[in-house]
PDB file with SEQRES, HELIX, SHEET and CRYST1 records, atoms N, CA, C and O in Angstrom:
SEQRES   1 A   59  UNK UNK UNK UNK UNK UNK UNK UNK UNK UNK UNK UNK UNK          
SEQRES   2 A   59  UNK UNK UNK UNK UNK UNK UNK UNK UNK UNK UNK UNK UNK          
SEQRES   3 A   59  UNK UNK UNK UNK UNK UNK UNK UNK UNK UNK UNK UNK UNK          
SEQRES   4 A   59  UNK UNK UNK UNK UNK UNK UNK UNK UNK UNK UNK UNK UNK          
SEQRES   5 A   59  UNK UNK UNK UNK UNK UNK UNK                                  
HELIX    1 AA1 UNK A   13  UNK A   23  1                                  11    
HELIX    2 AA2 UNK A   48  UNK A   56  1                                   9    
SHEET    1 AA1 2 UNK A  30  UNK A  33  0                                        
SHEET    2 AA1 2 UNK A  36  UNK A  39 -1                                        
CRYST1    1.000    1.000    1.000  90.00  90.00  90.00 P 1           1          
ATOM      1  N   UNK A   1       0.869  -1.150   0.000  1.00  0.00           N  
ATOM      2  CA  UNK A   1       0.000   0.000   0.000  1.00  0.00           C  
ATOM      3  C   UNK A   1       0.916   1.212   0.000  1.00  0.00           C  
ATOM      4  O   UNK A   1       1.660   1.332   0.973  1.00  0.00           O  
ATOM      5  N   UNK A   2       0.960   2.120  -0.957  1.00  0.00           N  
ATOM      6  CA  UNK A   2       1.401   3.136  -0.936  1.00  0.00           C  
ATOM      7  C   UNK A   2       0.533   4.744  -1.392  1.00  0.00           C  
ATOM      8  O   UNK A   2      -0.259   4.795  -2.334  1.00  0.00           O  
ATOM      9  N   UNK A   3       0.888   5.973  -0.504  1.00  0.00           N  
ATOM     10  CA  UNK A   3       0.681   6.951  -0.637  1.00  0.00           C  
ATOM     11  C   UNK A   3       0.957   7.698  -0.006  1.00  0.00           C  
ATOM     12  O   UNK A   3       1.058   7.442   1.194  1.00  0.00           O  
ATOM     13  N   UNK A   4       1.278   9.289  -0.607  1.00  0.00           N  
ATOM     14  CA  UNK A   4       1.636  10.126   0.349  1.00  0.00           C  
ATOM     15  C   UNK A   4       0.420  10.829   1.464  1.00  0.00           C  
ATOM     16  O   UNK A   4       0.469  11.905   2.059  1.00  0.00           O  
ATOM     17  N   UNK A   5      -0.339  10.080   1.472  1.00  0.00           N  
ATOM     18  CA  UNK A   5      -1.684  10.370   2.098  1.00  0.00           C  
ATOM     19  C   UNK A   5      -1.121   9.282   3.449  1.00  0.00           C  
ATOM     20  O   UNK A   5      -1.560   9.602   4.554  1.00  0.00           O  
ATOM     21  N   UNK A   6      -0.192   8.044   3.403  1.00  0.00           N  
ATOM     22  CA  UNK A   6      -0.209   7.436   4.643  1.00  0.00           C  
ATOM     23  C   UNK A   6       0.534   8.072   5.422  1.00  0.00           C  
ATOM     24  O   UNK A   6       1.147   7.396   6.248  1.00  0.00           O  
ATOM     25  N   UNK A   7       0.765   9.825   5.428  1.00  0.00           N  
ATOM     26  CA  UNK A   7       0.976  10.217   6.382  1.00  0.00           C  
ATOM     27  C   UNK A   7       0.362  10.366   7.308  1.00  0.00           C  
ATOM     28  O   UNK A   7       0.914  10.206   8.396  1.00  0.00           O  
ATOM     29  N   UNK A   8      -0.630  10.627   7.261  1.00  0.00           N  
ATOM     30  CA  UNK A   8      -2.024  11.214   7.586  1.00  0.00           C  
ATOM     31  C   UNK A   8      -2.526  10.801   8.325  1.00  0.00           C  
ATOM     32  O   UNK A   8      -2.785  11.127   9.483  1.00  0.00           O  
ATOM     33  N   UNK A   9      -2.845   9.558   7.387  1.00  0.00           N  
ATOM     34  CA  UNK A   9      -4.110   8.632   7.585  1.00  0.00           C  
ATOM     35  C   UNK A   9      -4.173   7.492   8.350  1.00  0.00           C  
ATOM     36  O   UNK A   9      -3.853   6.498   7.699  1.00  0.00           O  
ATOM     37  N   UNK A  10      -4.515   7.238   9.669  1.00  0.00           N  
ATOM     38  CA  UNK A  10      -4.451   6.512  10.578  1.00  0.00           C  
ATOM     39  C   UNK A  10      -5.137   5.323  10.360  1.00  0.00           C  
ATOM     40  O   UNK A  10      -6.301   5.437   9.975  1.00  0.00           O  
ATOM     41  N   UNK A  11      -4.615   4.044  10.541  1.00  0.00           N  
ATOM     42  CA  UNK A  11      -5.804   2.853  10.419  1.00  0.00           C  
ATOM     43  C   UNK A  11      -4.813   2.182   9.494  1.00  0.00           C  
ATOM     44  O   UNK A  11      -4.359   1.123   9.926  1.00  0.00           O  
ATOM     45  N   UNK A  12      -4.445   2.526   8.475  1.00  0.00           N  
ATOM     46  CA  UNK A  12      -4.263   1.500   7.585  1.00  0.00           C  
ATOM     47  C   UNK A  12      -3.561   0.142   7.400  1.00  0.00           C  
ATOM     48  O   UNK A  12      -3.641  -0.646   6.457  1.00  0.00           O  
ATOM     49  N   UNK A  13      -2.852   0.069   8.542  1.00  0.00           N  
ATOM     50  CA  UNK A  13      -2.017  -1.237   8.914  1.00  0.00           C  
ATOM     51  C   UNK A  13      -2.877  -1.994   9.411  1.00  0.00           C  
ATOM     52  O   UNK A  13      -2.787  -3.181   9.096  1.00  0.00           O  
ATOM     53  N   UNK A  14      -4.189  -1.509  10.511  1.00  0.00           N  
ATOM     54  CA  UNK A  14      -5.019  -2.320  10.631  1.00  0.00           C  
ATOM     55  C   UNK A  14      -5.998  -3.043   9.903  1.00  0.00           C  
ATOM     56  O   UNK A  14      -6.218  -4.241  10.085  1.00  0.00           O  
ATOM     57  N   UNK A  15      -6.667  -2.228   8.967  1.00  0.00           N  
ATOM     58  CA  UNK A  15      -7.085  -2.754   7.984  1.00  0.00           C  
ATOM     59  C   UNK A  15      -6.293  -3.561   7.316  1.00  0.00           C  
ATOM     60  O   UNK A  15      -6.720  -4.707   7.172  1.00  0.00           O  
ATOM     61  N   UNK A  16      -5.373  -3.337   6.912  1.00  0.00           N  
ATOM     62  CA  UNK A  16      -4.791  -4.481   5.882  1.00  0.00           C  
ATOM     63  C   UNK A  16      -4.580  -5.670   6.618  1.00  0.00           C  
ATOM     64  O   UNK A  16      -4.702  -6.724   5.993  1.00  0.00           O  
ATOM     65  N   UNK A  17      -4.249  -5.725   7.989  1.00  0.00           N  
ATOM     66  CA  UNK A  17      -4.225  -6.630   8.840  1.00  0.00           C  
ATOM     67  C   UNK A  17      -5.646  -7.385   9.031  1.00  0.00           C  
ATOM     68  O   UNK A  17      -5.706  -8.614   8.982  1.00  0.00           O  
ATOM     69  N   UNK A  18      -6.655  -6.669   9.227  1.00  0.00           N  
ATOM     70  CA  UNK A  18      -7.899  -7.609   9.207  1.00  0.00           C  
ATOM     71  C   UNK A  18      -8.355  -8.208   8.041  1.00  0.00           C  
ATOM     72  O   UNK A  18      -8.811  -9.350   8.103  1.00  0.00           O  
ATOM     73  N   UNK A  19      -8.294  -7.517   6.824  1.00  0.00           N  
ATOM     74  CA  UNK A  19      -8.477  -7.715   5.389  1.00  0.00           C  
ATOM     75  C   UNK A  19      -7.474  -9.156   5.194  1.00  0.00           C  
ATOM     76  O   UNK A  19      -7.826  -9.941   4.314  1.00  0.00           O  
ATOM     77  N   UNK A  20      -6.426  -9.437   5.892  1.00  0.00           N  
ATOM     78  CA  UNK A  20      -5.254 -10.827   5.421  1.00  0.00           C  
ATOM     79  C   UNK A  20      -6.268 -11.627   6.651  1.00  0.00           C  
ATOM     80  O   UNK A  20      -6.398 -12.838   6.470  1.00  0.00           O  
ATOM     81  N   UNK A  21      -6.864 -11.130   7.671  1.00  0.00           N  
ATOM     82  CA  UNK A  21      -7.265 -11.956   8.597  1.00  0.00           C  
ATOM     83  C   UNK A  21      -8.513 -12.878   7.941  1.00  0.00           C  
ATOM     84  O   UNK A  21      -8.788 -14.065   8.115  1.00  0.00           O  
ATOM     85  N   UNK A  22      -9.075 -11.969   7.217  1.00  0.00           N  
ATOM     86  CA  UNK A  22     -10.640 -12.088   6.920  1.00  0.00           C  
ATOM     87  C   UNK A  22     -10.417 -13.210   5.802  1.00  0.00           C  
ATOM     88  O   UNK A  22     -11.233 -14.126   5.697  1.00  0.00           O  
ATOM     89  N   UNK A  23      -9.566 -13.145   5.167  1.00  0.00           N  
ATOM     90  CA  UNK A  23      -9.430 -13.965   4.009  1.00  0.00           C  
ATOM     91  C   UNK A  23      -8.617 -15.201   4.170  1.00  0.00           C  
ATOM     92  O   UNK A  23      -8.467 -15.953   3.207  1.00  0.00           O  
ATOM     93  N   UNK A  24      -8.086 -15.454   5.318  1.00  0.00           N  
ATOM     94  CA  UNK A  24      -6.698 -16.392   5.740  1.00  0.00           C  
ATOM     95  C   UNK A  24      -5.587 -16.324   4.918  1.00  0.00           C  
ATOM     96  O   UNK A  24      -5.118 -17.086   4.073  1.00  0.00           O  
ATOM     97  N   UNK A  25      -5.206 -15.022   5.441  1.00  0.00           N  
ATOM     98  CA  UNK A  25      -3.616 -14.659   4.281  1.00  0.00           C  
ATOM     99  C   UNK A  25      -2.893 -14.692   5.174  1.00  0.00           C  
ATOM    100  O   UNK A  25      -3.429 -14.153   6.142  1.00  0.00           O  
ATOM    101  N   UNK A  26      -1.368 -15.251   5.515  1.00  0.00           N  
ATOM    102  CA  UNK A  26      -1.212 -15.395   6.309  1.00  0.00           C  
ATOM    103  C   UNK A  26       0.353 -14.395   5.535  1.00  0.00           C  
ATOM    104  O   UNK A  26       0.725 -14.564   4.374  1.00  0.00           O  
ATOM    105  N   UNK A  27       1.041 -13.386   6.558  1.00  0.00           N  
ATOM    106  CA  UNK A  27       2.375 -12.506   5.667  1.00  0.00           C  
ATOM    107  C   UNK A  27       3.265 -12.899   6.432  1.00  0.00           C  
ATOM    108  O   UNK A  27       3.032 -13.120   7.620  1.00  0.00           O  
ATOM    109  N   UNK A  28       4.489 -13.061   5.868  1.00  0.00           N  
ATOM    110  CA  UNK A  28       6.154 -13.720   6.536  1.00  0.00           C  
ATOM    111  C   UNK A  28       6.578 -12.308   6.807  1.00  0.00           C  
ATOM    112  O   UNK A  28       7.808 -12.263   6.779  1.00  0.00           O  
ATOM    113  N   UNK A  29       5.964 -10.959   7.096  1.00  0.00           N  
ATOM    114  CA  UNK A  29       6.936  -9.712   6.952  1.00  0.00           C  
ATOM    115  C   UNK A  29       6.037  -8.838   6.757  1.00  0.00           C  
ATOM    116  O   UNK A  29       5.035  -8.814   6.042  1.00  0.00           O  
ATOM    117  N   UNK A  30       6.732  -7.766   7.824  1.00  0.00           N  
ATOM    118  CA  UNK A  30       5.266  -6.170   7.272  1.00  0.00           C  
ATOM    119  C   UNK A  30       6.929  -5.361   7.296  1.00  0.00           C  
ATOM    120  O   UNK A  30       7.841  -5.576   8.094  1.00  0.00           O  
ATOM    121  N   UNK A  31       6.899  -4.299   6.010  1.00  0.00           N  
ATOM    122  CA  UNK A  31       8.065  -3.430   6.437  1.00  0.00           C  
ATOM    123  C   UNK A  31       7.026  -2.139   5.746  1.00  0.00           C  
ATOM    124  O   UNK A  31       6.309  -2.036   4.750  1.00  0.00           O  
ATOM    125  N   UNK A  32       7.468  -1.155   7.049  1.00  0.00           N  
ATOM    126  CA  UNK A  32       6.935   0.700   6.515  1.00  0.00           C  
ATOM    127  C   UNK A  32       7.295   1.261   6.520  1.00  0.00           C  
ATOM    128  O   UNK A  32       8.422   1.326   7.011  1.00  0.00           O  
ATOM    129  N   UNK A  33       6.641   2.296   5.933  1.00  0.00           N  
ATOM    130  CA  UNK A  33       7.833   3.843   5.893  1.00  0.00           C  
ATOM    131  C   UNK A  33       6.629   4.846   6.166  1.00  0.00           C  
ATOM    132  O   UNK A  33       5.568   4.466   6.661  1.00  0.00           O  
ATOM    133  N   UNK A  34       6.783   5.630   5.946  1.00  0.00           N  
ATOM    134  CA  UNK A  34       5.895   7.112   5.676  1.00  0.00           C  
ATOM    135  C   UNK A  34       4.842   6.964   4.899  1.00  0.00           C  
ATOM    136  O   UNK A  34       3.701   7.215   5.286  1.00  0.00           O  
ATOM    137  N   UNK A  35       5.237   6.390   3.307  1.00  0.00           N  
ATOM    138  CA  UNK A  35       4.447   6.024   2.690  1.00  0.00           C  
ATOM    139  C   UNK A  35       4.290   4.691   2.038  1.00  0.00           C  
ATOM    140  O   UNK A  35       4.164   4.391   0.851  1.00  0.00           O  
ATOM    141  N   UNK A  36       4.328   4.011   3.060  1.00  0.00           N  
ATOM    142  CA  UNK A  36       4.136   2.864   2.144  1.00  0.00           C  
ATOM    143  C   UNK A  36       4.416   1.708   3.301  1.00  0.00           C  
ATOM    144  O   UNK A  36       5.215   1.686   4.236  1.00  0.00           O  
ATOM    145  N   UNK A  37       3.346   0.684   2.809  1.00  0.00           N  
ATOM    146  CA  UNK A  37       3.325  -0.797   3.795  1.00  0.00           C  
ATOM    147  C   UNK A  37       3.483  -2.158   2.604  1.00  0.00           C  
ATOM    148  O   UNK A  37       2.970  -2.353   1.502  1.00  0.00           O  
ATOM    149  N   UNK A  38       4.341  -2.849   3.354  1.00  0.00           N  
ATOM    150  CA  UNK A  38       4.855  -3.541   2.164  1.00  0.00           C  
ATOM    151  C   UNK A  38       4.642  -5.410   3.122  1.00  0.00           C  
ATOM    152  O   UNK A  38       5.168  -5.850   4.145  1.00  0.00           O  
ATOM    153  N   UNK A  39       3.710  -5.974   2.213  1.00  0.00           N  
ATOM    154  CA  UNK A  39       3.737  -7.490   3.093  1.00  0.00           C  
ATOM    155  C   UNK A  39       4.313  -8.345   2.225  1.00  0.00           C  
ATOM    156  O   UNK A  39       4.192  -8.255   1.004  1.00  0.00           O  
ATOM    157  N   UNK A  40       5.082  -9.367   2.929  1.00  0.00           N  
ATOM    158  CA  UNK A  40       5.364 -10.461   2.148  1.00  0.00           C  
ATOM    159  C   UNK A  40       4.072 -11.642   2.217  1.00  0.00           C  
ATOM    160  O   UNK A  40       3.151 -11.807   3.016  1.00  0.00           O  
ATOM    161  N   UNK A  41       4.402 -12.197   1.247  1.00  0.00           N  
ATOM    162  CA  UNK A  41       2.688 -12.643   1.399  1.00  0.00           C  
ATOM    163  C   UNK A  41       3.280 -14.487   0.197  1.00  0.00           C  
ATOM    164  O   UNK A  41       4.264 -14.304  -0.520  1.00  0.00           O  
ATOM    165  N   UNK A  42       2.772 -15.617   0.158  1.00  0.00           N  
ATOM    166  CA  UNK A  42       2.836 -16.868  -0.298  1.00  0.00           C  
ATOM    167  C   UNK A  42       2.374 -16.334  -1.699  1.00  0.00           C  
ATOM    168  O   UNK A  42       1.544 -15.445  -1.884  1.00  0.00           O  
ATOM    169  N   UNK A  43       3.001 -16.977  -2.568  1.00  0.00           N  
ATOM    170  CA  UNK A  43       2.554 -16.064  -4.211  1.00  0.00           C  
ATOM    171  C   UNK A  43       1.463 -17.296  -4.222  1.00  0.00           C  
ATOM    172  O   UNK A  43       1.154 -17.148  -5.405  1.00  0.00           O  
ATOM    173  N   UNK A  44       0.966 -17.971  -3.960  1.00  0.00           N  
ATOM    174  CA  UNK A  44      -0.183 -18.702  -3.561  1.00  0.00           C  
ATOM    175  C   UNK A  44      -1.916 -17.974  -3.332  1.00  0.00           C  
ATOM    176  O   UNK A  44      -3.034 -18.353  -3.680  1.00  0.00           O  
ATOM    177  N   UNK A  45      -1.398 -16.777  -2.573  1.00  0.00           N  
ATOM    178  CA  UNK A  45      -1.746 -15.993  -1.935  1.00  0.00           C  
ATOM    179  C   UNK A  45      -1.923 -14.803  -2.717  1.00  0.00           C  
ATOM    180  O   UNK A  45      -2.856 -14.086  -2.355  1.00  0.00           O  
ATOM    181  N   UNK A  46      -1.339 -14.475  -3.570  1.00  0.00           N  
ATOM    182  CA  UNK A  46      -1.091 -13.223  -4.497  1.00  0.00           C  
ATOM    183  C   UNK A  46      -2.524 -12.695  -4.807  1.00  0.00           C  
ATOM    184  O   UNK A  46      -2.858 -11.669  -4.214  1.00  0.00           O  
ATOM    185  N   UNK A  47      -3.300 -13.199  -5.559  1.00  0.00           N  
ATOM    186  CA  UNK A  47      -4.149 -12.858  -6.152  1.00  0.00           C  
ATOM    187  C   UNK A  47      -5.869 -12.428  -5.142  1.00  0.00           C  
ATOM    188  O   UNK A  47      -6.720 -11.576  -5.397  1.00  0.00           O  
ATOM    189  N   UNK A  48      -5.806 -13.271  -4.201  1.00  0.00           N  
ATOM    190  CA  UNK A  48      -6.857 -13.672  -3.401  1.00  0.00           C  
ATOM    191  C   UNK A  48      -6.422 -12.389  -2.534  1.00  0.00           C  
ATOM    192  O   UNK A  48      -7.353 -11.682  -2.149  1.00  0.00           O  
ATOM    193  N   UNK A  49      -4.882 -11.937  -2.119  1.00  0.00           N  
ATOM    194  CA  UNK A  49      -4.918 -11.131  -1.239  1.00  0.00           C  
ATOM    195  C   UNK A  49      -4.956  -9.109  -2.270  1.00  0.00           C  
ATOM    196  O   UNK A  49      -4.701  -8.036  -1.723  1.00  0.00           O  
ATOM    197  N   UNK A  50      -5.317  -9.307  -3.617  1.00  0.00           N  
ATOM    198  CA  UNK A  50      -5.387  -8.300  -4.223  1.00  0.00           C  
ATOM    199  C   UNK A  50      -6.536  -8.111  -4.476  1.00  0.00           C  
ATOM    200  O   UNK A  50      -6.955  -6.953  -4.486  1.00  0.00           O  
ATOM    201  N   UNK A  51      -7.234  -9.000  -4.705  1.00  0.00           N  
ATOM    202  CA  UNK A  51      -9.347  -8.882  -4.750  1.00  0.00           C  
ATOM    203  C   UNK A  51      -9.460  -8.280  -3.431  1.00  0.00           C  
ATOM    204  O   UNK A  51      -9.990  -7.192  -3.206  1.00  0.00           O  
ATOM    205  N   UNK A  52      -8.999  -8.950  -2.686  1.00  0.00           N  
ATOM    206  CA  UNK A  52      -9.237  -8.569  -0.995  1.00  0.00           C  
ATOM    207  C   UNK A  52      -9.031  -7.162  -0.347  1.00  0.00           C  
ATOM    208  O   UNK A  52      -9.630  -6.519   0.515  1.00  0.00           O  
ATOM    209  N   UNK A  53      -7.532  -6.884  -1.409  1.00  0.00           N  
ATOM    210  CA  UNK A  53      -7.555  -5.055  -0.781  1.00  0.00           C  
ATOM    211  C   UNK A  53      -7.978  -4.423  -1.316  1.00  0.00           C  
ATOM    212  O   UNK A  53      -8.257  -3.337  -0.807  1.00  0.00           O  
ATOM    213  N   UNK A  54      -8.425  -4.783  -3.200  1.00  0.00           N  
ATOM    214  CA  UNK A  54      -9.377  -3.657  -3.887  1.00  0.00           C  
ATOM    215  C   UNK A  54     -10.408  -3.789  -3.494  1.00  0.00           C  
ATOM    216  O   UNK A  54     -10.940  -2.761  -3.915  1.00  0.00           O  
ATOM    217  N   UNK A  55     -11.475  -4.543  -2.738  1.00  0.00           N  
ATOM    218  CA  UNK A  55     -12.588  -4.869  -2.473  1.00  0.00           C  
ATOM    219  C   UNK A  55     -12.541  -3.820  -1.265  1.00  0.00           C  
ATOM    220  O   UNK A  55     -13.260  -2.824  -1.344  1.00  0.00           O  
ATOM    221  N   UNK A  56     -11.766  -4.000  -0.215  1.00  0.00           N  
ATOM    222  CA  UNK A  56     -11.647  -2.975   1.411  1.00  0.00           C  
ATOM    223  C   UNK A  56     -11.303  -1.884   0.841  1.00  0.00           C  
ATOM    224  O   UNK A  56     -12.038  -1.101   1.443  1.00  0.00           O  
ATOM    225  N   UNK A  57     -10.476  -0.999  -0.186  1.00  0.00           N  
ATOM    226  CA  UNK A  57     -10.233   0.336  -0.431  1.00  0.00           C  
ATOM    227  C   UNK A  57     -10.803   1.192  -1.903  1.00  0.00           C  
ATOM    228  O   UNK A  57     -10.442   2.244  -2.429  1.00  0.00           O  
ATOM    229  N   UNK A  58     -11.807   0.222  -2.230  1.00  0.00           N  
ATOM    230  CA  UNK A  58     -12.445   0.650  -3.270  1.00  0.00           C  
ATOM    231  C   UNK A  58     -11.919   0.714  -4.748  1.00  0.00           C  
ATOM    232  O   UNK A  58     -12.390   1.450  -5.615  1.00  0.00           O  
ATOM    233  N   UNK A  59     -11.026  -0.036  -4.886  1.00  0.00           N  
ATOM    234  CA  UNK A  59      -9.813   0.366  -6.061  1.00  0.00           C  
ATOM    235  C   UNK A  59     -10.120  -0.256  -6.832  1.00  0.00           C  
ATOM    236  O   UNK A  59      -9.500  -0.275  -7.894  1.00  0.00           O  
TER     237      UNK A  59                                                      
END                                                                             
């Protein structure tokens, strides 16, 4: 997830955290910065966990 809006914007680690919960994604790694949250995730996993965050952020 990236933007210069995740300065801001509070929540979003949680969400993405319930969004991997909700779906059984399970991530080997969260690394952040300012802008940007980065999961390692099973390329198993790839696709199921990208329906999953455009579905929670409208994208």
């Amino acid at each position: 997830v990236v933007g210069i809006g995740m300065r801001s914007q509070s929540g979003v680690a949680a969400k993405m955290f319930r969004v991997f919960a909700d779906n059984d994604i399970q991530f080997k790694q969260v690394t952040t910065s300012e802008i940007r949250i980065s999961y390692v995730i099973s390329t198993k996993d790839k696709q199921k966990a990208i329906d999953a965050v455009a579905k929670k952020f409208n994208l």
